[in-house]
N, CA, C and O atoms as a Tripos MOL2 file, in Angstrom:
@<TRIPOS>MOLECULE
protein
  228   227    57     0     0
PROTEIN
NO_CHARGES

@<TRIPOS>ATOM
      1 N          70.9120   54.7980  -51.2660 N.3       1 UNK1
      2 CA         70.1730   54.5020  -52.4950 C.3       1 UNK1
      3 C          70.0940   52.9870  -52.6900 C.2       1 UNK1
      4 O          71.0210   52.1930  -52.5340 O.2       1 UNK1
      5 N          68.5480   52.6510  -53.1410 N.am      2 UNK2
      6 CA         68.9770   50.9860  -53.3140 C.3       2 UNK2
      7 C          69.1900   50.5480  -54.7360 C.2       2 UNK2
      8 O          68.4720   50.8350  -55.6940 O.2       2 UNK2
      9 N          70.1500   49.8980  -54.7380 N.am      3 UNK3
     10 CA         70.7690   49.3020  -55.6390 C.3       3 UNK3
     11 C          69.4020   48.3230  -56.5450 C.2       3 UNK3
     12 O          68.3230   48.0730  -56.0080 O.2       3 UNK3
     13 N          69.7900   47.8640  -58.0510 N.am      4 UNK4
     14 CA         68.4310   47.3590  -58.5760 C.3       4 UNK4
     15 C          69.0110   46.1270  -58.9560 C.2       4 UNK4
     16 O          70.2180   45.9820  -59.1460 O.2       4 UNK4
     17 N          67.8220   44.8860  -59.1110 N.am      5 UNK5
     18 CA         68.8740   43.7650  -59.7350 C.3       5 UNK5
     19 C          67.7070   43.7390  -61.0060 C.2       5 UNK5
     20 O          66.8550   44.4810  -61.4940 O.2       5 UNK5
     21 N          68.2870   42.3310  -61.1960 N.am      6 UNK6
     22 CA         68.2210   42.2890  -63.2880 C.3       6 UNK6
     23 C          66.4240   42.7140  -63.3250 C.2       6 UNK6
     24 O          66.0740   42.6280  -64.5020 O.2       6 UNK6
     25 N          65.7450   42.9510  -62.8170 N.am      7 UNK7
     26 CA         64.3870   43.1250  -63.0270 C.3       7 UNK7
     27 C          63.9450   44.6770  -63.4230 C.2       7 UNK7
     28 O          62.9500   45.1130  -64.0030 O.2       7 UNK7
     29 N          65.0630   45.2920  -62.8850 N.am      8 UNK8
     30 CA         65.4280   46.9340  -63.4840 C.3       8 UNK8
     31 C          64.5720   46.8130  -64.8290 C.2       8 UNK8
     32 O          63.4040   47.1980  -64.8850 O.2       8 UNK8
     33 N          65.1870   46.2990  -65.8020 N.am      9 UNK9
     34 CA         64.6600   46.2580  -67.1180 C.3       9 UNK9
     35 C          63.7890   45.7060  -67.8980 C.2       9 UNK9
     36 O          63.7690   45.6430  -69.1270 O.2       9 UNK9
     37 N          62.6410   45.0700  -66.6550 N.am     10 UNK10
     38 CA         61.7200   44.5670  -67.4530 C.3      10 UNK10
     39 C          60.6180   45.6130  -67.5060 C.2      10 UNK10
     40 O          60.5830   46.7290  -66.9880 O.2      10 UNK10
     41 N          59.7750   45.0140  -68.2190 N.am     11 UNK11
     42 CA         58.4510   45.5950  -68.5750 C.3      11 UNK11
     43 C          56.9080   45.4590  -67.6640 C.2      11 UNK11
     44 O          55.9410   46.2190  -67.6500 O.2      11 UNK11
     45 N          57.1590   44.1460  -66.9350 N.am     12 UNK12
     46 CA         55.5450   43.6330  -66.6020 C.3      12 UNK12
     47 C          55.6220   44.4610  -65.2130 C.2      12 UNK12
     48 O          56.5910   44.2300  -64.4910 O.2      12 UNK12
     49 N          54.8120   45.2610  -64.8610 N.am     13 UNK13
     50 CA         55.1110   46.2520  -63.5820 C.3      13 UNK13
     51 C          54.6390   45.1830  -62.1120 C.2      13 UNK13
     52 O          54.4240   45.5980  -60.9740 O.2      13 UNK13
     53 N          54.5870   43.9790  -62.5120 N.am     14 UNK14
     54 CA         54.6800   43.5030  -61.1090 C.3      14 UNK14
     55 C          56.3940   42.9580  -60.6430 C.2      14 UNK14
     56 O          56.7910   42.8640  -59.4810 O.2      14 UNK14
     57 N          57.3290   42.6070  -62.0760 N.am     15 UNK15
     58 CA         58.6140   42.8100  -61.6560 C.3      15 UNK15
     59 C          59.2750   43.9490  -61.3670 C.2      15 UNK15
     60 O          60.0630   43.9560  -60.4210 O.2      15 UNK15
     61 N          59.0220   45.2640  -62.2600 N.am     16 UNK16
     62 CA         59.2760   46.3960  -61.9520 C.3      16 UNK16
     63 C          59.1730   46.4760  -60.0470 C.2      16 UNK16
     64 O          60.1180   46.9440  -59.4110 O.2      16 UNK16
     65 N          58.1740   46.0620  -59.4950 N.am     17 UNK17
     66 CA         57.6480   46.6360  -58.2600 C.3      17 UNK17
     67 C          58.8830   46.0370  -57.6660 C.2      17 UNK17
     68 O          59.3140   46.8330  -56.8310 O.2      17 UNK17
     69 N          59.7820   44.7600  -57.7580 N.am     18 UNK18
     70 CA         60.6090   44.0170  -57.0590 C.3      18 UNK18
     71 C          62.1650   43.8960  -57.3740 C.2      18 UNK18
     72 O          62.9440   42.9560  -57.2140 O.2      18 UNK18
     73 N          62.3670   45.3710  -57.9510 N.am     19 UNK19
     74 CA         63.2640   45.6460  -58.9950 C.3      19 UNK19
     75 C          64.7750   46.2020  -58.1760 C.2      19 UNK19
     76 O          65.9440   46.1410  -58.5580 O.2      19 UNK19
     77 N          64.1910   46.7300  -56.9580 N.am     20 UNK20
     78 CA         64.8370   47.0170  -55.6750 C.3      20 UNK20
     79 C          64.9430   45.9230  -54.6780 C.2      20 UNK20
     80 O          65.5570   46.1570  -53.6380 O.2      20 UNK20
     81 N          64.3810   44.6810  -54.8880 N.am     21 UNK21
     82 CA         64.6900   44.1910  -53.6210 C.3      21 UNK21
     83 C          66.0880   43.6770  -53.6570 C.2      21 UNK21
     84 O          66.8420   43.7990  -54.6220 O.2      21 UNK21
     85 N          66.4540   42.9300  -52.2140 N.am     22 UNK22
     86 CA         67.7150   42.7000  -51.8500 C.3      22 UNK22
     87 C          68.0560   40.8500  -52.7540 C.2      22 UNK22
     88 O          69.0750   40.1700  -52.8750 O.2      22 UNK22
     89 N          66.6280   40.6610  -53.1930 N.am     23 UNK23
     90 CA         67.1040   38.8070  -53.9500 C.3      23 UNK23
     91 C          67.6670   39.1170  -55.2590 C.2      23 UNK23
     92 O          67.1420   40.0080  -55.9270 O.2      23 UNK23
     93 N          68.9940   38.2790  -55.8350 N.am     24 UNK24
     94 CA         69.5410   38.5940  -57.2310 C.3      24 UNK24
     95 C          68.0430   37.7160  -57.8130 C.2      24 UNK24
     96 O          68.0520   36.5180  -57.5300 O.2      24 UNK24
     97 N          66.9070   38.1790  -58.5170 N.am     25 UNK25
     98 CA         66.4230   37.6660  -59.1800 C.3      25 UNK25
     99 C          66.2090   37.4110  -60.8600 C.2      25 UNK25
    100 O          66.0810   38.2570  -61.7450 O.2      25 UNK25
    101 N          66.2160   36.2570  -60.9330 N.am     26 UNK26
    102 CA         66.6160   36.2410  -62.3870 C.3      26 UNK26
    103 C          65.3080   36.7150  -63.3170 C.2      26 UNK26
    104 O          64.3650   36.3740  -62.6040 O.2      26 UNK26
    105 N          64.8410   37.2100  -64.3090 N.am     27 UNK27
    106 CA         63.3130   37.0750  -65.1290 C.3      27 UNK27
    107 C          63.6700   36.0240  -65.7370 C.2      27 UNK27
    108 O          64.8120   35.6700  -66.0280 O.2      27 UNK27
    109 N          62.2820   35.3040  -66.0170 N.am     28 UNK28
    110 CA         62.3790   33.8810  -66.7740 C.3      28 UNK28
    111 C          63.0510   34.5770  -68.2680 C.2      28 UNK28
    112 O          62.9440   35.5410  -69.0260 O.2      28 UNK28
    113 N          63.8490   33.2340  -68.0300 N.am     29 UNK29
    114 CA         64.5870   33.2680  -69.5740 C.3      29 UNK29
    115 C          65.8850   31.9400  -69.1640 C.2      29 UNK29
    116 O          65.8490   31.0990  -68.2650 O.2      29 UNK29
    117 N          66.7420   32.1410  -70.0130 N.am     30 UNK30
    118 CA         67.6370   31.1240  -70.3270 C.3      30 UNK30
    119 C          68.6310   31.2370  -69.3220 C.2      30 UNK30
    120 O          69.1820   30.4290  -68.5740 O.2      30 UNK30
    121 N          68.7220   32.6360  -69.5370 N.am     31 UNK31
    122 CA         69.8560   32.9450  -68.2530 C.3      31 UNK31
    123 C          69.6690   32.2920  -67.1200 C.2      31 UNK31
    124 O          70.7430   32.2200  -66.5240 O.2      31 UNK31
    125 N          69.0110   31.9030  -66.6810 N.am     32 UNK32
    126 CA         68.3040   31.5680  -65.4530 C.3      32 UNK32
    127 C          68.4190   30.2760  -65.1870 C.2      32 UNK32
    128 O          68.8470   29.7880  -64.1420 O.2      32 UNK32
    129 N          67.9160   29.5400  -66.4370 N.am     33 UNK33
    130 CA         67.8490   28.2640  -66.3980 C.3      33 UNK33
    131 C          69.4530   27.4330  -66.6600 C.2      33 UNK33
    132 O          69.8890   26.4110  -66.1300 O.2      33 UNK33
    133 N          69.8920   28.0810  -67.3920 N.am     34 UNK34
    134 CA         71.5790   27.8760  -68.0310 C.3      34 UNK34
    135 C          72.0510   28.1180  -66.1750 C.2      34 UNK34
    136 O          71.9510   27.3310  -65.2330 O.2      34 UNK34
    137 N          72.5070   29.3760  -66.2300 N.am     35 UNK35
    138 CA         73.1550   28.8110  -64.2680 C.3      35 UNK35
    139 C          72.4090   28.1070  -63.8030 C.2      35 UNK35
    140 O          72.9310   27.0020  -63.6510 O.2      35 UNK35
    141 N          71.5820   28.1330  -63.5280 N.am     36 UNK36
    142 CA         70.6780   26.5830  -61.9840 C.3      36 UNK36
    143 C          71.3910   25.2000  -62.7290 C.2      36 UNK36
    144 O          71.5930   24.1810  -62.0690 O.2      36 UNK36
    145 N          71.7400   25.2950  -64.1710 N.am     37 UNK37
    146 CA         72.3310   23.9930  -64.6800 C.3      37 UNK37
    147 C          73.0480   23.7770  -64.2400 C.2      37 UNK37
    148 O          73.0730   22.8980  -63.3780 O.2      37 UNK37
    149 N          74.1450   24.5530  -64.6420 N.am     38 UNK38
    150 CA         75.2310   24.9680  -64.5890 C.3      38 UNK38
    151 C          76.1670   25.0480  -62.9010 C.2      38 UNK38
    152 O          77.3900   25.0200  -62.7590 O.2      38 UNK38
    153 N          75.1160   25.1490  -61.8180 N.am     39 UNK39
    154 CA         75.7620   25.2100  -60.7410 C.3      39 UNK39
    155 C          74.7200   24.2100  -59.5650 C.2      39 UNK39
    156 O          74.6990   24.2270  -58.3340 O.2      39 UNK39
    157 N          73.9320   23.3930  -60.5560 N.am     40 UNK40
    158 CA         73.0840   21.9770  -60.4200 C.3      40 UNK40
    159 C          72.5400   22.9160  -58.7780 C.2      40 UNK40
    160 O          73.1000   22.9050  -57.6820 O.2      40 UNK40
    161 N          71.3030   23.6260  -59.2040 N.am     41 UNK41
    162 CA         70.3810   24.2720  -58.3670 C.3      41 UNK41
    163 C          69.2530   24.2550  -58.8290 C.2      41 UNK41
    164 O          69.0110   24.0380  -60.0160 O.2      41 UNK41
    165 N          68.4090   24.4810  -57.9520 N.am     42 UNK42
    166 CA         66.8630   24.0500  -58.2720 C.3      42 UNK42
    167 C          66.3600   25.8710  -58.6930 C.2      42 UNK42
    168 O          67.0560   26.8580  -58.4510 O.2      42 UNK42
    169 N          65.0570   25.8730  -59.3250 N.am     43 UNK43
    170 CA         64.5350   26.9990  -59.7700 C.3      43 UNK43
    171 C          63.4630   27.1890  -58.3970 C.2      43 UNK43
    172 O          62.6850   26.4350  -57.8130 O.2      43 UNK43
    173 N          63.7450   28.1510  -58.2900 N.am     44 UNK44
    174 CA         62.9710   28.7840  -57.3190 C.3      44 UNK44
    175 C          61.6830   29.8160  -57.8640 C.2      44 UNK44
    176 O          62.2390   30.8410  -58.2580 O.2      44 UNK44
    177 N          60.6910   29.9030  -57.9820 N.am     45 UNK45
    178 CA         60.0180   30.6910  -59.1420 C.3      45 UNK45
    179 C          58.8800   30.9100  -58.3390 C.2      45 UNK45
    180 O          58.1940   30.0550  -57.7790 O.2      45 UNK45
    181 N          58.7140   32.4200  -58.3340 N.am     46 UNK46
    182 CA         57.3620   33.3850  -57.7700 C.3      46 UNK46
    183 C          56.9510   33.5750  -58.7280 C.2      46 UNK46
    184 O          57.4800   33.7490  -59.8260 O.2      46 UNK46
    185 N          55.7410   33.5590  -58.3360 N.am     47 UNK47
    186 CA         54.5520   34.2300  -59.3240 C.3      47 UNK47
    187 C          53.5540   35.4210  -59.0210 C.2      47 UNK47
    188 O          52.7730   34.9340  -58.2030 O.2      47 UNK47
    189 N          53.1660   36.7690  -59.2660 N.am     48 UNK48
    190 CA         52.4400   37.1600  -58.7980 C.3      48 UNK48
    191 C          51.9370   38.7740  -59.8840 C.2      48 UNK48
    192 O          52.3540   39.2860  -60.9240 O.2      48 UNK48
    193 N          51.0220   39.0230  -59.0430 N.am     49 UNK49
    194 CA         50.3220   40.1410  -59.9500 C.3      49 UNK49
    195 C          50.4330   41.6630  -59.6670 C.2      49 UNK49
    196 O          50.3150   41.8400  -58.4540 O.2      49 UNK49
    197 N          50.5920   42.6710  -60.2480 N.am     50 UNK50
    198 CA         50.2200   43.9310  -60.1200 C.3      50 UNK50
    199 C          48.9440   44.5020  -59.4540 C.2      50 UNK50
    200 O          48.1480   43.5970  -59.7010 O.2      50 UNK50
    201 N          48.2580   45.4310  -58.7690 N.am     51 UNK51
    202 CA         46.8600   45.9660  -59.1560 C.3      51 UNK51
    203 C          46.9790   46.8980  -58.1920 C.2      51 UNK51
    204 O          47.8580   46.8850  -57.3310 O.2      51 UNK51
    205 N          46.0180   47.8170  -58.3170 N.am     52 UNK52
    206 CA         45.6360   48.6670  -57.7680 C.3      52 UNK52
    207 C          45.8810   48.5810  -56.2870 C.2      52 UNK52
    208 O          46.3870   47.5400  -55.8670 O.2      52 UNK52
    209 N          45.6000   49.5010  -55.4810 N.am     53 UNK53
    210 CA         45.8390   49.6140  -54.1140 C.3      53 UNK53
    211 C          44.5690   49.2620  -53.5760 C.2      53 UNK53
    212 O          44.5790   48.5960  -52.5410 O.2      53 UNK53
    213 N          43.3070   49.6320  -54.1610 N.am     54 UNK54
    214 CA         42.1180   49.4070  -53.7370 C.3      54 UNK54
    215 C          41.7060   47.6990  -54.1710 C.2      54 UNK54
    216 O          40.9350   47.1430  -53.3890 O.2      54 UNK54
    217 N          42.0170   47.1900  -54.9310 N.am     55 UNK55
    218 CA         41.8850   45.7280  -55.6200 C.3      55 UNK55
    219 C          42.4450   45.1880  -54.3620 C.2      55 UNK55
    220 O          42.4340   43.9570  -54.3790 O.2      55 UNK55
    221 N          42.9310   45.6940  -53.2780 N.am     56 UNK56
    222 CA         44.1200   44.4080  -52.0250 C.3      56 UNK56
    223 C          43.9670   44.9340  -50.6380 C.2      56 UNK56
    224 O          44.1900   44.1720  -49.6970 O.2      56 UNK56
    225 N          43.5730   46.2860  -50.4070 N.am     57 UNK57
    226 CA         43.0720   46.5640  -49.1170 C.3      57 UNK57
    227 C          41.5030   45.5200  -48.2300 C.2      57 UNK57
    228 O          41.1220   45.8230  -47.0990 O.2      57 UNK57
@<TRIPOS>BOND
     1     1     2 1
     2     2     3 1
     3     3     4 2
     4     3     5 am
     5     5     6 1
     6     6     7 1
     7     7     8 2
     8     7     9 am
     9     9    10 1
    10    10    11 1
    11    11    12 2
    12    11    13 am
    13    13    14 1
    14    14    15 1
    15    15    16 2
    16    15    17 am
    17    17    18 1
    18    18    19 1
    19    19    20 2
    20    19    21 am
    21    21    22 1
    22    22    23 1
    23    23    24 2
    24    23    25 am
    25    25    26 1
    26    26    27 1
    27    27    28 2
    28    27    29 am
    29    29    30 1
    30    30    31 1
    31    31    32 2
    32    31    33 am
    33    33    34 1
    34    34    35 1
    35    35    36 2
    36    35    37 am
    37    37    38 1
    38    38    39 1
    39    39    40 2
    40    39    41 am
    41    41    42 1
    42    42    43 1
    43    43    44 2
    44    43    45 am
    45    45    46 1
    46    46    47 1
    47    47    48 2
    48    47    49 am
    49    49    50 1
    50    50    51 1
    51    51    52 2
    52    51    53 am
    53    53    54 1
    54    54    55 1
    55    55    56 2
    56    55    57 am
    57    57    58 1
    58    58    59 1
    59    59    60 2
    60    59    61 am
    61    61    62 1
    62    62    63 1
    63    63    64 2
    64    63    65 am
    65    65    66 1
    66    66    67 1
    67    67    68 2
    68    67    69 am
    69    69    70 1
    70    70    71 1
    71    71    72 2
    72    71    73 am
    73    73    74 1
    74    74    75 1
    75    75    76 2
    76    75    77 am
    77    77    78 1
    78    78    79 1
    79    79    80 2
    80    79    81 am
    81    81    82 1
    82    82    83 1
    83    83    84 2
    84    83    85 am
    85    85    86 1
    86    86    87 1
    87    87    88 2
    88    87    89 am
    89    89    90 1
    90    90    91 1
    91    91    92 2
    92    91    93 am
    93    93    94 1
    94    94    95 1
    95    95    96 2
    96    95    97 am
    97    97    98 1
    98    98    99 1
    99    99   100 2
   100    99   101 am
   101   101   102 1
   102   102   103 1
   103   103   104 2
   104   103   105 am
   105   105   106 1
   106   106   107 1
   107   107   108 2
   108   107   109 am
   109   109   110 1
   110   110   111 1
   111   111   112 2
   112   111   113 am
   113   113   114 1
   114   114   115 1
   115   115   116 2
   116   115   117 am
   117   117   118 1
   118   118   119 1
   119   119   120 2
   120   119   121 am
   121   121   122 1
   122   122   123 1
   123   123   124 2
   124   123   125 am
   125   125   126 1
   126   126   127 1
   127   127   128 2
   128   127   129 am
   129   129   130 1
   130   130   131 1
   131   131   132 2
   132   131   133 am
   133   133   134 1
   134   134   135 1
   135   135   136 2
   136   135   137 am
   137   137   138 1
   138   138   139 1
   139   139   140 2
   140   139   141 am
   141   141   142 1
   142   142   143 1
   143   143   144 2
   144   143   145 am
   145   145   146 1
   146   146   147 1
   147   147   148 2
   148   147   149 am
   149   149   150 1
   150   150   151 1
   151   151   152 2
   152   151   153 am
   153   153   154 1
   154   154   155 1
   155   155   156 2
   156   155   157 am
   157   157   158 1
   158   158   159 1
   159   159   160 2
   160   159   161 am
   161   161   162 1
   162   162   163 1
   163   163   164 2
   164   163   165 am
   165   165   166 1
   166   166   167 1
   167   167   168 2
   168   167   169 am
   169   169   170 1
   170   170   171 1
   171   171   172 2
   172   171   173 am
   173   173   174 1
   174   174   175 1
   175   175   176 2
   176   175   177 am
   177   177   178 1
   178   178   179 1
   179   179   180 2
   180   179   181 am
   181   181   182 1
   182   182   183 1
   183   183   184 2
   184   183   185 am
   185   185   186 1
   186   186   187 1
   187   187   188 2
   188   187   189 am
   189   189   190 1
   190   190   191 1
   191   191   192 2
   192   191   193 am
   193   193   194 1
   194   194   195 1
   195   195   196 2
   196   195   197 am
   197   197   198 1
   198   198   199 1
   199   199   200 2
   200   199   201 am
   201   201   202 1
   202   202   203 1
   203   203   204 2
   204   203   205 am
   205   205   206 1
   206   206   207 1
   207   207   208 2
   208   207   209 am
   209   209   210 1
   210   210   211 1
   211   211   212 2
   212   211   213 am
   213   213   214 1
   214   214   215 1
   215   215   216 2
   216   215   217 am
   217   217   218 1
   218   218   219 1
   219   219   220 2
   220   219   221 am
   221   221   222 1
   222   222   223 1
   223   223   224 2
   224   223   225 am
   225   225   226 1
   226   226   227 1
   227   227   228 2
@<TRIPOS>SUBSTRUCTURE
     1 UNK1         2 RESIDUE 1 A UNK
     2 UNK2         6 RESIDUE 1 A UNK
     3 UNK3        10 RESIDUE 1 A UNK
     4 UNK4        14 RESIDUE 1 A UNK
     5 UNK5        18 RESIDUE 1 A UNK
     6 UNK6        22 RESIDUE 1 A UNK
     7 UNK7        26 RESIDUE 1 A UNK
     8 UNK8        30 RESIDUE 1 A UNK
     9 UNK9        34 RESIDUE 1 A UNK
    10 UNK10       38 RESIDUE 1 A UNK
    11 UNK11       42 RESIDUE 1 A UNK
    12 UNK12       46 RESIDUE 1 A UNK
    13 UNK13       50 RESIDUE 1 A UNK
    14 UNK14       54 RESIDUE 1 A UNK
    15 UNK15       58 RESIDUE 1 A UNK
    16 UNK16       62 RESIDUE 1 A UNK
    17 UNK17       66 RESIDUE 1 A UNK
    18 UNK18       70 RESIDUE 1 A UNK
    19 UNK19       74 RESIDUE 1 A UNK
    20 UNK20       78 RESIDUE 1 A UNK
    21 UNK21       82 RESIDUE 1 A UNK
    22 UNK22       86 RESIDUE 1 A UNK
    23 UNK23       90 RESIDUE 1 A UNK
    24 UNK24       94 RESIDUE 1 A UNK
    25 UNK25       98 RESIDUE 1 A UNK
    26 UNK26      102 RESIDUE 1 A UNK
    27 UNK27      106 RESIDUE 1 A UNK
    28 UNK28      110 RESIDUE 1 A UNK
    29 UNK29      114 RESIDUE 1 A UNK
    30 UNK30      118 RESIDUE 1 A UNK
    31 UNK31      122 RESIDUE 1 A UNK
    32 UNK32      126 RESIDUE 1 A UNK
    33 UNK33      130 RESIDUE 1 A UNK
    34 UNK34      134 RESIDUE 1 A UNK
    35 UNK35      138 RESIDUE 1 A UNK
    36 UNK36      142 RESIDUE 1 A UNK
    37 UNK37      146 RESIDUE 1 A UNK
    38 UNK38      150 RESIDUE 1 A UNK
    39 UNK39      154 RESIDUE 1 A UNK
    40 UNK40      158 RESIDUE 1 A UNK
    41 UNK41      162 RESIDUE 1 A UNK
    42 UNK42      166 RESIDUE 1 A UNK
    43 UNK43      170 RESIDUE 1 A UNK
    44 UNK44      174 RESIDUE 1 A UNK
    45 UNK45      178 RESIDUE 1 A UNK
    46 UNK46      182 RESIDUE 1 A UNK
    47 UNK47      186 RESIDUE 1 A UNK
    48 UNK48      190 RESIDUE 1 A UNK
    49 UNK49      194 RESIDUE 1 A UNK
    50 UNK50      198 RESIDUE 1 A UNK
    51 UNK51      202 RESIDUE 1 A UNK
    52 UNK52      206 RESIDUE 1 A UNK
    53 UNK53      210 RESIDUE 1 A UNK
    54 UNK54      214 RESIDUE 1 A UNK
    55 UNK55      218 RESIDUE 1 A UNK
    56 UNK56      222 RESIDUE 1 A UNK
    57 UNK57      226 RESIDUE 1 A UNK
């Protein structure tokens, strides 16, 4: 079974889709930004969209 990281609980279904992968990814928020401070690391930040199966074939 694969295990989920913090994206489990969001809402926008293009994090949902990445909710299983193997990266601890953070969703934008404080949390995120507070550790990268905190352990003086850079933000690493994807961006991307949901859609249909037919919208990408």
């Amino acid at each position: 079974m694969t295990e989920l990281n913090r994206l489990a609980n969001e809402k926008s279904p293009y994090l949902l889709q990445h909710a299983g992968n193997p990266v601890d990814w953070y969703p934008w928020g404080e949390e995120a930004f507070e550790k990268a401070a905190r352990e003086d690391k850079p933000i690493l930040l994807s961006i991307g969209y949901s859609t249909c199966h037919w919208c990408h074939v």
